[in-house]
C-alpha positions as CSV (number, residue, x, y, z in Angstrom):
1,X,-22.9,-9.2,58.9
2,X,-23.9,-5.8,56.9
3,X,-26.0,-7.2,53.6
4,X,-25.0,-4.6,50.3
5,X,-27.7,-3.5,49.0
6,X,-27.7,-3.4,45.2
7,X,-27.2,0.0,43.4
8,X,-28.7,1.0,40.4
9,X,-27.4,3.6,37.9
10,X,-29.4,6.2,36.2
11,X,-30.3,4.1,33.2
12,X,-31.9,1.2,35.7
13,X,-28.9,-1.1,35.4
14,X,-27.8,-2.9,38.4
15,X,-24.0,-1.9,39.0
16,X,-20.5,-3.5,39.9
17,X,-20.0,-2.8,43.3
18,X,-17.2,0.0,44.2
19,X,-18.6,1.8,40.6
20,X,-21.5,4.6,40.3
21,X,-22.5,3.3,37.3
22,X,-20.6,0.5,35.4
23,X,-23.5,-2.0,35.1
24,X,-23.0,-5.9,36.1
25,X,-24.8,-6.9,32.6
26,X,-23.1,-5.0,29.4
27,X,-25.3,-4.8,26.6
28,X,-23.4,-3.1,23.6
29,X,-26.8,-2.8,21.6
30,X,-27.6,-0.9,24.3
31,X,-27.7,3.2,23.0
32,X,-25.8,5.8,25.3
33,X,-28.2,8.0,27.5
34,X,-28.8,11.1,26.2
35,X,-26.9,14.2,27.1
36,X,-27.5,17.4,25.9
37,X,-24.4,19.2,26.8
38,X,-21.1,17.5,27.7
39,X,-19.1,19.5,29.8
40,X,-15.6,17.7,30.3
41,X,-13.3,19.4,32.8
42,X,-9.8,19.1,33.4
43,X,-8.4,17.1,37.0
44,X,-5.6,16.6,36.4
45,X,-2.7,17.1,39.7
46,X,-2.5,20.9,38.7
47,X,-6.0,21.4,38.0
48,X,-6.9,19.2,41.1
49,X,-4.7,21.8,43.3
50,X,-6.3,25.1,41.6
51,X,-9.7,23.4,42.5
52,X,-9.7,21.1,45.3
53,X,-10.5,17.6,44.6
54,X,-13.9,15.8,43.7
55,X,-14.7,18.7,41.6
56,X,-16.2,16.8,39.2
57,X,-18.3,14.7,41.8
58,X,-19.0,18.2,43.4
59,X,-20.7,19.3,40.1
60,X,-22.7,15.8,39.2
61,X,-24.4,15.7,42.6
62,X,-25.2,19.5,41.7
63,X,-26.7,18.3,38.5
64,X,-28.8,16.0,40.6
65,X,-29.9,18.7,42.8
66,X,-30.7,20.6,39.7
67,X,-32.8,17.5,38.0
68,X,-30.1,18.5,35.0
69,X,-28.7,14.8,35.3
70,X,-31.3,13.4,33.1
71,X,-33.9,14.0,30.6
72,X,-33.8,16.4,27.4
73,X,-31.8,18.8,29.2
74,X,-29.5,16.1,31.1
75,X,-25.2,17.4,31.4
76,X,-23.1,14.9,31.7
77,X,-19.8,16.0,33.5
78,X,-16.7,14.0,32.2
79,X,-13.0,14.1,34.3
80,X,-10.2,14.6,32.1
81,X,-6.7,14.4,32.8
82,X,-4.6,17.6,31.2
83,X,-5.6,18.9,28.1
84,X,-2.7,21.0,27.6
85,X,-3.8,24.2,29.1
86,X,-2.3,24.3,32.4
87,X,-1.4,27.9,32.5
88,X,-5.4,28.0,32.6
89,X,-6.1,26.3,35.4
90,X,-9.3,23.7,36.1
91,X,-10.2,24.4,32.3
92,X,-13.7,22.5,31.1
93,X,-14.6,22.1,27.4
94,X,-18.3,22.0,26.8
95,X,-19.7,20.6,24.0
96,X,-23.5,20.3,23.0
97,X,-25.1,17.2,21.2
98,X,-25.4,17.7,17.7
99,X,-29.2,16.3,17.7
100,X,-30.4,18.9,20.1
101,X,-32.8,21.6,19.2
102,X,-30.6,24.8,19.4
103,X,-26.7,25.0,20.3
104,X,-25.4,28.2,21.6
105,X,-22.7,27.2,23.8
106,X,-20.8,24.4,22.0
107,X,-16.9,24.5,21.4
108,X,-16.2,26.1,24.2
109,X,-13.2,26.0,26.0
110,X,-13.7,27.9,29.6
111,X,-10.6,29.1,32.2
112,X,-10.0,29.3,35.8
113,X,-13.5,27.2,36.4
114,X,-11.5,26.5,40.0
115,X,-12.6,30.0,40.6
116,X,-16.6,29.3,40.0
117,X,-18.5,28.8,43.5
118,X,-21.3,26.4,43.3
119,X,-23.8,29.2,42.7
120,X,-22.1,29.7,40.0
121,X,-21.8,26.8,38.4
122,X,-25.6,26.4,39.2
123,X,-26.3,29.2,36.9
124,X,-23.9,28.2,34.6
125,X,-25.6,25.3,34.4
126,X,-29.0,26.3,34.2
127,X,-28.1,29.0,30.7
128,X,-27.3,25.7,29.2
129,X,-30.4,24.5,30.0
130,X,-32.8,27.3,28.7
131,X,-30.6,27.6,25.7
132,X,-29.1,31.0,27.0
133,X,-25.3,31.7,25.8
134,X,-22.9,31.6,28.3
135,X,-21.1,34.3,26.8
136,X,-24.0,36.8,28.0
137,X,-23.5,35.4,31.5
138,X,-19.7,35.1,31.9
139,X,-16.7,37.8,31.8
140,X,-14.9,37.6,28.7
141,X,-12.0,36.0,30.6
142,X,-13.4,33.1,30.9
143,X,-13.3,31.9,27.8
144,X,-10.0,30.7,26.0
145,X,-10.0,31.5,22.7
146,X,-9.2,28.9,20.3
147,X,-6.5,29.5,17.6
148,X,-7.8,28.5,13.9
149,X,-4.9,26.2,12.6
150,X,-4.0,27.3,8.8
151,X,-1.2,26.3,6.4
């Protein structure tokens, strides 16, 4: 008989087995791991179609590879289901923490990421790192613009 092995999440926590990184002990005074950026992305069934599936694990094993899963600089990937822009296809909203030293790419709302190779995303990725605006590094139609609401 095969013995499981336990498996530990990034924060050290011993987790429920079939999970990545529930842990077995929740401790709600426990603070969140920090996350610079927090890039959610869209997978729902259209999006999922437009960009394969296990996008989202695709680009968090990336994030290991690029040591961009943790520490100061650490992006945390987050699956949606649709966020209303379907026409858009695989659309990701990034947001930067509000306690980080400089934010140049927060707010925004990016199309047709189903189209980004890995390489891509790697450099995508590593802008956000080094501060560098995305909108020096990225075609214009990319980006979604995002209607002000007025009365």
């Amino acid at each position: 008989m095969k013995e499981n092995k336990p498996k530990f999440n990034e924060m050290g926590n011993e987790v429920v087995d079939g999970f990545t990184c529930k842990p077995k002990n929740y401790d709600a005074s426990r603070p969140i791991m920090h996350y610079k950026t927090l890039l959610l992305l869209c997978d729902d069934e259209r999006c999922q179609k437009a960009g394969g599936v296990t996008k989202p694990q695709e680009l968090r094993d990336l994030l290991k590879e690029l040591e961009l899963n943790k520490g100061k600089n650490r992006i945390k990937i987050t699956r949606t289901f649709c966020n209303g822009a379907c026409r858009f296809r695989q659309v990701a909203h990034i947001s930067q923490n509000g306690i980080t030293d400089e934010i140049k790419n927060n707010a925004l709302w990016l199309k047709h990421t189903h189209q980004f190779s890995l390489e891509r995303w790697s450099e995508i990725f590593q802008a956000i790192a080094e501060n560098k605006e995305l909108k020096e590094l990225l075609n214009k139609d990319y980006f979604i613009e995002m209607k002000v609401y007025t009365d």
